[in-house]
C-alpha positions in Angstrom: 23.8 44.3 51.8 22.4 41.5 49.7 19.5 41.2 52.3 18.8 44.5 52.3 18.3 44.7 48.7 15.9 41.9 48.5 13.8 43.6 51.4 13.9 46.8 49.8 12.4 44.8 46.7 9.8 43.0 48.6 8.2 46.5 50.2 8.3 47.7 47.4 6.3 44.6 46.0 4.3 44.7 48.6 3.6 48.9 48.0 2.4 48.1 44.7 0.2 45.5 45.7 -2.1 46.9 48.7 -2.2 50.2 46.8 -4.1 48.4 44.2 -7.3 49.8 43.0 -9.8 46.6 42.0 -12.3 46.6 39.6 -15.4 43.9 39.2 -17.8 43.9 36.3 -20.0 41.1 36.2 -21.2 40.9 32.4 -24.5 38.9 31.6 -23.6 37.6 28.1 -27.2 37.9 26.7 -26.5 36.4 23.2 -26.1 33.1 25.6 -29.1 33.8 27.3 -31.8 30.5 26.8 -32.0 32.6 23.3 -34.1 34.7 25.0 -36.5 32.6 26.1 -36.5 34.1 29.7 -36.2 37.2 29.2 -39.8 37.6 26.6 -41.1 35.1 29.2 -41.6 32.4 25.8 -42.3 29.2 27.5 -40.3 26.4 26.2 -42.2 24.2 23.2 -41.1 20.3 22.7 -39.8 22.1 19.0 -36.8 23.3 21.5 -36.1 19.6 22.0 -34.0 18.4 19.8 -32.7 15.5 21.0 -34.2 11.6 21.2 -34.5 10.4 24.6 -33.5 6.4 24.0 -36.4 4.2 24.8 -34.0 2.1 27.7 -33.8 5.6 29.7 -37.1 5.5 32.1 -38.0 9.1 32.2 -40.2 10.5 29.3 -38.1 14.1 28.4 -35.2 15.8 29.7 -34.4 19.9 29.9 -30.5 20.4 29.8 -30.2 24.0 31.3 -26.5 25.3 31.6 -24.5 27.9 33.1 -20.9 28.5 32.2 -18.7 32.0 32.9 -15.0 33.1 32.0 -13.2 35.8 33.9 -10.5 38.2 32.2 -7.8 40.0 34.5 -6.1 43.1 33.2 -3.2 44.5 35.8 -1.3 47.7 36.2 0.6 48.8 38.7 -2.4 50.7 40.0 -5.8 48.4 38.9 -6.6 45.2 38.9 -9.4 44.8 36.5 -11.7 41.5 36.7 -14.2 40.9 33.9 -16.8 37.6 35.0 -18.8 37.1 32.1 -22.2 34.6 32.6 -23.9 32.6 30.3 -27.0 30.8 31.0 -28.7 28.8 28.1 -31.4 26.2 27.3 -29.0 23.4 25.1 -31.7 22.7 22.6 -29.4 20.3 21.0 -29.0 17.8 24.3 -32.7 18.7 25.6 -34.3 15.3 24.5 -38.2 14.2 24.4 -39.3 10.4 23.5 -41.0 9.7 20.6 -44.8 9.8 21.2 -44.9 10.7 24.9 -45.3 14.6 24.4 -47.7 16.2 26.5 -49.0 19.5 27.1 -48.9 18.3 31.0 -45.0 17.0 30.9 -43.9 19.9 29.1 -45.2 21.9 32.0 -42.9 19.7 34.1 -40.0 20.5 31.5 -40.9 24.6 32.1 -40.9 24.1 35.6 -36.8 22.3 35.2 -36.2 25.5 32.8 -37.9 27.9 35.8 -35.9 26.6 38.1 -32.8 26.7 36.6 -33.5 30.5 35.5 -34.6 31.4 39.1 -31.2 30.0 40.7 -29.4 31.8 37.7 -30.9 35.2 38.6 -30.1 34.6 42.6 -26.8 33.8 41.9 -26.6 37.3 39.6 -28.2 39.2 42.3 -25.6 37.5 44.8 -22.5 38.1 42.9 -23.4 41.8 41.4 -24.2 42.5 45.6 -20.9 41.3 46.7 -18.2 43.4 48.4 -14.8 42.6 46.2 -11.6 43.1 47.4 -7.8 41.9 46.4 -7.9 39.0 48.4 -10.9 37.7 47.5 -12.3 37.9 44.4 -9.7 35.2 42.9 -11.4 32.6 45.4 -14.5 34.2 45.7 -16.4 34.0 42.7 -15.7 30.4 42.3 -17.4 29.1 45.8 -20.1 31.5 44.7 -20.5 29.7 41.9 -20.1 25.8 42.9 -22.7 27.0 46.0 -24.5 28.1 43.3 -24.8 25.2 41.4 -25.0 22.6 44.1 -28.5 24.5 45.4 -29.7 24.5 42.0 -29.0 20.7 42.2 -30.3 20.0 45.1 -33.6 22.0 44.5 -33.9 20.2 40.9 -33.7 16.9 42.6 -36.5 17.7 45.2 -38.8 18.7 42.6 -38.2 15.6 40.3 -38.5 13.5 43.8 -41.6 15.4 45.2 -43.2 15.3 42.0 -42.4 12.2 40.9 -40.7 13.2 37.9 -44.3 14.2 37.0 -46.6 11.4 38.1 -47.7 13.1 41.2 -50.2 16.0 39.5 -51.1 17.4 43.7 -47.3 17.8 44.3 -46.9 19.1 40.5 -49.1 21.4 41.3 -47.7 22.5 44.2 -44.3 23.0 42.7 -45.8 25.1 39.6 -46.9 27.3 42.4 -44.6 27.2 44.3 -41.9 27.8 41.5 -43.6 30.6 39.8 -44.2 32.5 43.1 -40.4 32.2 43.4 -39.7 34.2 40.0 -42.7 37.0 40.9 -41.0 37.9 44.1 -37.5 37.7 42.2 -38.8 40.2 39.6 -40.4 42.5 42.9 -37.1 42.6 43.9 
C-alpha cells in the first residue's frame, strides 16, 4: 500500500510538471546600457576614461566593456515564468588611458574594443530572443548561450589586438575598422 502511495504521488508530480506552461522574457536593462552610448551612436571620448593606466603596463589605454544578466523564476502549478534581464555597459571607472599618450588614432582603436563588444552583445540578444525554450532547457540553456557568447567575444577581441598590433599596425587597423563597422551595418539590416 505504502508503494502505491508514493507512485500515486510521483504521477501526480510528474502531471504537474509536463503540463507546465513556460514563459521566457529576455529584458534589455537599458539604464545599463554603455549609458547610451550605443544606442545615439556617441563614439566613446578619452573623458569616458577614468582610470590611470600605470606606466609599468605596456599598452597605452584600455576599454573595459561588460556584460552581466540575472534571471528571476516565478512557479505555479501551471507556469513557469523565467525573467533573463541583460546589461551591457562601458565601466568608465576601470576604462584607463596613460597620461600623455591620447590620440585621436588610439581612441579609434579604443571604439573599435567598444564596437566589438556591442556587436557580440547584439548577436547574442538576437540568439537568445530567437531561441526555442522549453522546460528542460532553459535552466541550462541560457547559461552555455552565454559563456559561448563571451568566449567568441574573447576570442574576436584577441585577434583584433593581435592583427592590429594593439594599434601599431595602421594597414591591419584599417582593415579591422572596416571590417568591424561593416559587421554593425549588416547587424542593424537585420
Amino acid at each position: 500500500m505504502k508503494y502505491w502511495i508514493v507512485l500515486i504521488s510521483l504521477l501526480l508530480h510528474c502531471n504537474i510538471l509536463f503540463s507546465q506552461n513556460l514563459q521566457v522574457q529576455i529584458v534589455e536593462d537599458k539604464k545599463y546600457v554603455a549609458y547610451q552610448k550605443a544606442h545615439d551612436s556617441i563614439p566613446l571620448t578619452w573623458q569616458d576614461f577614468k582610470a590611470i593606466m600605470p606606466n609599468e603596463v605596456q599598452w597605452q589605454a584600455l576599454t573595459n566593456t561588460n556584460t552581466a544578466y540575472y534571471s528571476r523564476v516565478e512557479e505555479t502549478p501551471k507556469t513557469i515564468k523565467v525573467a533573463y534581464t541583460i546589461q551591457f555597459y562601458f565601466d568608465r571607472n576601470t576604462s584607463s588611458k596613460k597620461a600623455g599618450t591620447i590620440s585621436d588614432y588610439l581612441l579609434k582603436h579604443e571604439q573599435m574594443h567598444f564596437d566589438i563588444a556591442w556587436y557580440h552583445y547584439q548577436l547574442f540578444l538576437k540568439d537568445i530572443k530567437s531561441t526555442q525554450w522549453t522546460l528542460q532547457n532553459y535552466n541550462t540553456l541560457f547559461a552555455e548561450k552565454f559563456k559561448t557568447y563571451l568566449a567568441t567575444a574573447k576570442a574576436m577581441q584577441e585577434a583584433y589586438d593581435t592583427a592590429t598590433a594593439h594599434s601599431i599596425n595602421h594597414d591591419k587597423q584599417e582593415e579591422w575598422n572596416l571590417k568591424v563597422n561593416s559587421f554593425l551595418t549588416q547587424l542593424a539590416l537585420e
